[in-house]
C-alpha positions in Angstrom: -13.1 -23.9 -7.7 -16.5 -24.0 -9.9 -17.4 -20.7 -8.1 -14.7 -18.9 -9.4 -15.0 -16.9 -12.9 -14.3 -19.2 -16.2 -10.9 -17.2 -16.5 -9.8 -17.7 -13.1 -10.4 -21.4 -13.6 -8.6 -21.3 -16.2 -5.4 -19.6 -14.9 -5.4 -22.3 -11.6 -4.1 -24.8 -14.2 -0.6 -24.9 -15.2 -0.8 -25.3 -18.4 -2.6 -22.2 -19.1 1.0 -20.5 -18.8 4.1 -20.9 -21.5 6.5 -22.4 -18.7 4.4 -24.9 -17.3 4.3 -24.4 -13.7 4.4 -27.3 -11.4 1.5 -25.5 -9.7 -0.3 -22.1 -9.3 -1.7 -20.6 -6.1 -4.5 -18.0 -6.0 -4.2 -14.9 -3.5 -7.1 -12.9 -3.9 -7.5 -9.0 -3.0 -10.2 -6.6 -3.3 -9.3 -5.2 -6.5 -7.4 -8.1 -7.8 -6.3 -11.7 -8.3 -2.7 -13.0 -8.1 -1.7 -16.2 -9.2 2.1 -17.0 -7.8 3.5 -20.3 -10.5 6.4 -19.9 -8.2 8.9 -18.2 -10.3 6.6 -15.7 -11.4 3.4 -13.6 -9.9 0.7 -12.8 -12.5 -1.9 -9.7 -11.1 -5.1 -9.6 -13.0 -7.6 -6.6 -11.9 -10.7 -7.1 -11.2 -13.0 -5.4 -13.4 -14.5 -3.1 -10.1 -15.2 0.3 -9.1 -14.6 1.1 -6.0 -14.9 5.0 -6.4 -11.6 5.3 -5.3 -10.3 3.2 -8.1 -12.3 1.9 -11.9 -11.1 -1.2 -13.3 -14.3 -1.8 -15.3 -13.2 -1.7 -18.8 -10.9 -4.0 -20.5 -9.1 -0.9 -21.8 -8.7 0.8 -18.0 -7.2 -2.5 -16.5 -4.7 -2.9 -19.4 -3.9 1.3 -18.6 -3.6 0.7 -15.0 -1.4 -2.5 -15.6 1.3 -0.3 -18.1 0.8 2.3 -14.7 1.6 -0.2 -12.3 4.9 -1.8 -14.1 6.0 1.8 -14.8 5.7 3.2 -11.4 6.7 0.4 -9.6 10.2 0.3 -11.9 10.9 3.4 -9.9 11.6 1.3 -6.8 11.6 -2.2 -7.9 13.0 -2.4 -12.0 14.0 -6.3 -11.5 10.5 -7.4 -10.6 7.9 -5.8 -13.2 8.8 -7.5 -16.0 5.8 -6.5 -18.6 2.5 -6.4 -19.6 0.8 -9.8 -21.0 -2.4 -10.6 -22.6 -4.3 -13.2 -22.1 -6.1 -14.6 -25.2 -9.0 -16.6 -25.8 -8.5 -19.3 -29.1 -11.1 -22.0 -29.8 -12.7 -22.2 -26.2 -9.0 -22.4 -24.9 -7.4 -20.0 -22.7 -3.9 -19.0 -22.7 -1.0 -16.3 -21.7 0.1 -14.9 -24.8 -0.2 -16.4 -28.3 -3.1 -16.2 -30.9 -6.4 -15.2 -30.5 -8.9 -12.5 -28.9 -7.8 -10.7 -26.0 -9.5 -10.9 -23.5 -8.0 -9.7 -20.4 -4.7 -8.4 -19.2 -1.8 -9.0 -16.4 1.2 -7.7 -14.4 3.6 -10.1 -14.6 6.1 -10.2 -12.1 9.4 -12.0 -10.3 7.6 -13.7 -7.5 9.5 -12.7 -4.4 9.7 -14.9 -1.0 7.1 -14.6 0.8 9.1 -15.5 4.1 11.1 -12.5 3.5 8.6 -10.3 3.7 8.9 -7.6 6.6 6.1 -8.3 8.3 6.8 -12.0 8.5 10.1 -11.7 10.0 9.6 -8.7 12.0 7.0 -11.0 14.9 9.9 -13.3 14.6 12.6 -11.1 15.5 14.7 -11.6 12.3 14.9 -7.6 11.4 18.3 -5.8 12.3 19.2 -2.2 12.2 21.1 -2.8 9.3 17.8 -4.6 7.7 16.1 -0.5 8.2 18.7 2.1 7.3 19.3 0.1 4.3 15.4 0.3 3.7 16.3 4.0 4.7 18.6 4.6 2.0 16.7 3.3 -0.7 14.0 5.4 0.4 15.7 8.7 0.9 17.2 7.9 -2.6 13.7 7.2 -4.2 12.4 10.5 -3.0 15.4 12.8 -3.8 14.6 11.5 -7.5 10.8 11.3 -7.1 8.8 14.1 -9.6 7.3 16.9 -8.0 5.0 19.7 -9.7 3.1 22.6 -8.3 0.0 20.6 -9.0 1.5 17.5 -6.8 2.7 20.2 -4.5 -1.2 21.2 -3.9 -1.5 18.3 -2.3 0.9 19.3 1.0 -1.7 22.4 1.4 -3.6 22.4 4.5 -7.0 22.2 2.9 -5.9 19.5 1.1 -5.1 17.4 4.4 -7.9 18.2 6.0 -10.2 16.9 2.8 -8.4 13.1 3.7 -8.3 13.8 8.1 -12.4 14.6 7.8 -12.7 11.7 5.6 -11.2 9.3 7.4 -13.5 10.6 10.7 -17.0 10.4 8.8 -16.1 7.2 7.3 -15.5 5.9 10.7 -18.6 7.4 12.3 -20.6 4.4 12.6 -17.5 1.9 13.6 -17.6 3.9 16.8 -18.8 1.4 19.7 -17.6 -1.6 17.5 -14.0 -1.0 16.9 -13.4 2.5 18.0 -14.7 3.7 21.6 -16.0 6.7 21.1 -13.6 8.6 23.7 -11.2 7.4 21.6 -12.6 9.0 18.1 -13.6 12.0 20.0 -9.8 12.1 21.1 -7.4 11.7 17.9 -10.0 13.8 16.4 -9.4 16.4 18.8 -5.5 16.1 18.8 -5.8 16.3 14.6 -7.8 19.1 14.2 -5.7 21.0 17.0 -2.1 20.1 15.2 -3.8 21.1 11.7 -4.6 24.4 13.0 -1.5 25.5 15.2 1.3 23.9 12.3 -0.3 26.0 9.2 3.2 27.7 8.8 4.9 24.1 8.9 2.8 22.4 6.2 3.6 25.6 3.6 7.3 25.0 4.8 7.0 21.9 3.8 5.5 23.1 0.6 8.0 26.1 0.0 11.0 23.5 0.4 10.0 20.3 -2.3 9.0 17.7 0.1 5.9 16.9 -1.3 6.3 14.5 -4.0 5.1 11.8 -5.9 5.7 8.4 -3.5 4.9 4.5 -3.0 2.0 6.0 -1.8 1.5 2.4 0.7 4.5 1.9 2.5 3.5 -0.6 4.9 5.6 -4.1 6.3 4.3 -6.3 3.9 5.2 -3.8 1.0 9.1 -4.7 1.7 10.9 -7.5 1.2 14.3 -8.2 2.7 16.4 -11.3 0.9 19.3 -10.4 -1.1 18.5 -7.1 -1.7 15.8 -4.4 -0.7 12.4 -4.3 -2.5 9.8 -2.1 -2.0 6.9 -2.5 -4.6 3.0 -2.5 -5.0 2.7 1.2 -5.1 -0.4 2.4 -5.9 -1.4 3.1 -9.7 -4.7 3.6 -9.4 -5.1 6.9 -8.1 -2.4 9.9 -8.0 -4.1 11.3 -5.3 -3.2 8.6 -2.8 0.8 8.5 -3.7 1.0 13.0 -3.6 2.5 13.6 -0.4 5.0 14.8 2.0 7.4 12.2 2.3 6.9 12.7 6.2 3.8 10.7 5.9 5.3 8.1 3.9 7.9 7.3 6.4 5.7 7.9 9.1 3.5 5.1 7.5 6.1 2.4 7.4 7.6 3.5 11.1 4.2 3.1 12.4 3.9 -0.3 10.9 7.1 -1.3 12.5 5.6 0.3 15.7 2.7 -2.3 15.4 5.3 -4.9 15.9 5.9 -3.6 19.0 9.7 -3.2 17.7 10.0 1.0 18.8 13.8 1.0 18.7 13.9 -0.5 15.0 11.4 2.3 13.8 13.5 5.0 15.5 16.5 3.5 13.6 14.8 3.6 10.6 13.3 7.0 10.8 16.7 8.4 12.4 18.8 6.8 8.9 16.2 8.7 7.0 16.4 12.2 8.8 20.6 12.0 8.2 20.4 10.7 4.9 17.8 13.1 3.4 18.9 16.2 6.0 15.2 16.3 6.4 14.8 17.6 10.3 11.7 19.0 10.1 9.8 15.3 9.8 10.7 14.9 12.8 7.9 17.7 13.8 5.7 15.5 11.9 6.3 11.9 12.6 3.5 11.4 15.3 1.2 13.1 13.7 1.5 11.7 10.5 1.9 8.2 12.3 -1.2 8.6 13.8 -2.9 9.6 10.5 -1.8 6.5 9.0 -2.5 4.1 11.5 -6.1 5.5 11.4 -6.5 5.0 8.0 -5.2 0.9 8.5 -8.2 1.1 11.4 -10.5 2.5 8.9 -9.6 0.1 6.1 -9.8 -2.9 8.6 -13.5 -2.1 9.8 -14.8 -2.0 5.9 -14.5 -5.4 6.0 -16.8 -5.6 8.4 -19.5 -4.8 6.1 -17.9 -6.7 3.2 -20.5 -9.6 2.5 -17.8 -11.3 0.5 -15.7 -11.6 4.2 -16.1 -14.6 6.0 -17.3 -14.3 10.0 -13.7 -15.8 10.8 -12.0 -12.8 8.5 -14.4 -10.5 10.1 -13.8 -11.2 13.6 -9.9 -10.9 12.9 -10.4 -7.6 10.6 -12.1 -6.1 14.1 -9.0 -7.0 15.8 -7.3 -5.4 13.7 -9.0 -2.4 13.4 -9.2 -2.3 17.5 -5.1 -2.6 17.8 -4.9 0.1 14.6 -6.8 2.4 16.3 -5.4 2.2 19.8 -1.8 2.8 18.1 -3.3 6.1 16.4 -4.4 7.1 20.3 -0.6 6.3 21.1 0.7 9.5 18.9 -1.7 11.7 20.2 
């Protein structure tokens, strides 16, 4: 624990918080640590930039943090609770009360993690029910969700082709460790070719509202199924990433159920959504946008294979990972 920073330390003990936890848990991520009390999460950012994302002023993470309860209230209002600040008094450090602020966090309703999608999904404990009713909150979401002729730019072809090519020279130098290069050279290939012969179907999709702003990282472990639906940890840190066509997004978490090796759930799910929304034309897009977003997993996978803060063990499980991403993106084509 020594290793940690003096404000981590500090939030491992319970009686850093005002209800006295019995005990806290640490869950680290790239950009930020969480520390689950049990009855409440508390998400402090990492002061990083990652050129994607900057957290590295106290005044950015407590702007991202207001982002990140606000956006997230559009799917999930009865688990962002607010905003607190954590203060420094006479060497001591606390959540909320007197003294110098001196960081920020999201503080949250700690869901179960055993009801998370991907947890029960390897076990077999996800019914067709489970997914349309993940449908119909989603469909719902969307039909609300703002839209703008500058988040609208974002369904142009150009504009998909910026994040395609991206994804393809970021992964350049994975090929030979977690992507063959017949494989590259193929989804490659099969993307460029749908870009090119679909150019009338992406302004369609344009002319008609369905690019919008999203979750923006709809994957399994993004849902959680108990006694209602939730669907939170959107991303907040970068617009770009949630302006889409809603195709992808429910191409994203249909591909994830896909990775569970559970086809006829994900056609349930993506078949609620087409009736609910009266959205027919995603079905034009599903593979391809499948096979977009389980590159992008693939690609995020390998990074860690350059991380020096991943452990050999992590590493070795991240290239799985990657290798089983990327054959499922070959699958679509």
């Amino acid at each position: 624990m020594s290793k940690q920073p003096v404000l981590v330390q500090a939030l491992l003990k319970p009686e850093t918080y005002p209800h006295s936890p019995k005990k806290v848990e640490l869950v680290q991520t790239q950009m930020s640590f969480l520390f689950l009390t049990g009855d409440y999460v508390y998400k402090v950012k990492k002061p990083v930039d990652l050129g994607f994302l900057d957290y590295t002023t106290l005044e950015k993470r407590r702007f991202f943090c207001q982002q990140e309860i606000e956006l997230n209230r559009r799917l999930c209002p009865e688990i962002y609770l607010e905003v607190v600040p954590i203060v420094s008094s006479q060497g001591q450090i606390r959540l909320v009360g007197e003294g110098e602020t001196i960081e920020y966090a999201v503080k949250m309703k700690q869901l179960p993690a055993e009801q998370m999608m991907d947890r029960l999904l390897p076990q077999d404990l996800v019914m067709e029910e489970m997914v349309v009713r993940v449908a119909e909150k989603l469909a719902s979401f969307h039909d609300k969700a703002r839209t703008s002729p500058e988040i609208s730019a974002y369904g142009k072809l150009d504009a998909i082709m910026i994040n395609t090519e991206e994804n393809f020279t970021q992964t350049e130098r994975y090929m030979g460790i977690s992507i063959s290069d017949q494989k590259y050279h193929r989804i490659k290939a099969y993307t460029n070719e749908f870009l090119k012969s679909n150019k009338s179907l992406f302004q369609k999709r344009i002319a008609s509202g369905r690019i919008r702003d999203c979750h923006g990282d709809l994957h399994a472990a993004h849902v959680c199924i108990s006694n209602g639906i939730y669907i939170y940890d959107c991303i907040e840190f970068n617009d770009r990433f949630r302006y889409g066509d809603v195709a992808s997004e429910v191409a994203f978490l249909a591909m994830d159920i896909d990775r569970f090796k559970q086809a006829d759930l994900s056609q349930a799910f993506v078949n609620a959504y087409v009736s609910l929304s009266q959205d027919k034309e995603l079905l034009q897009l599903l593979n391809f946008y499948k096979c977009y977003r389980a590159y992008v997993r693939g690609k995020v996978e390998s990074f860690k294979f350059d991380d020096p803060y991943v452990s050999e063990e992590e590493k070795a499980s991240a290239l799985a990972a990657a290798r089983r991403y990327f054959e499922l993106a070959e699958s679509y084509v």
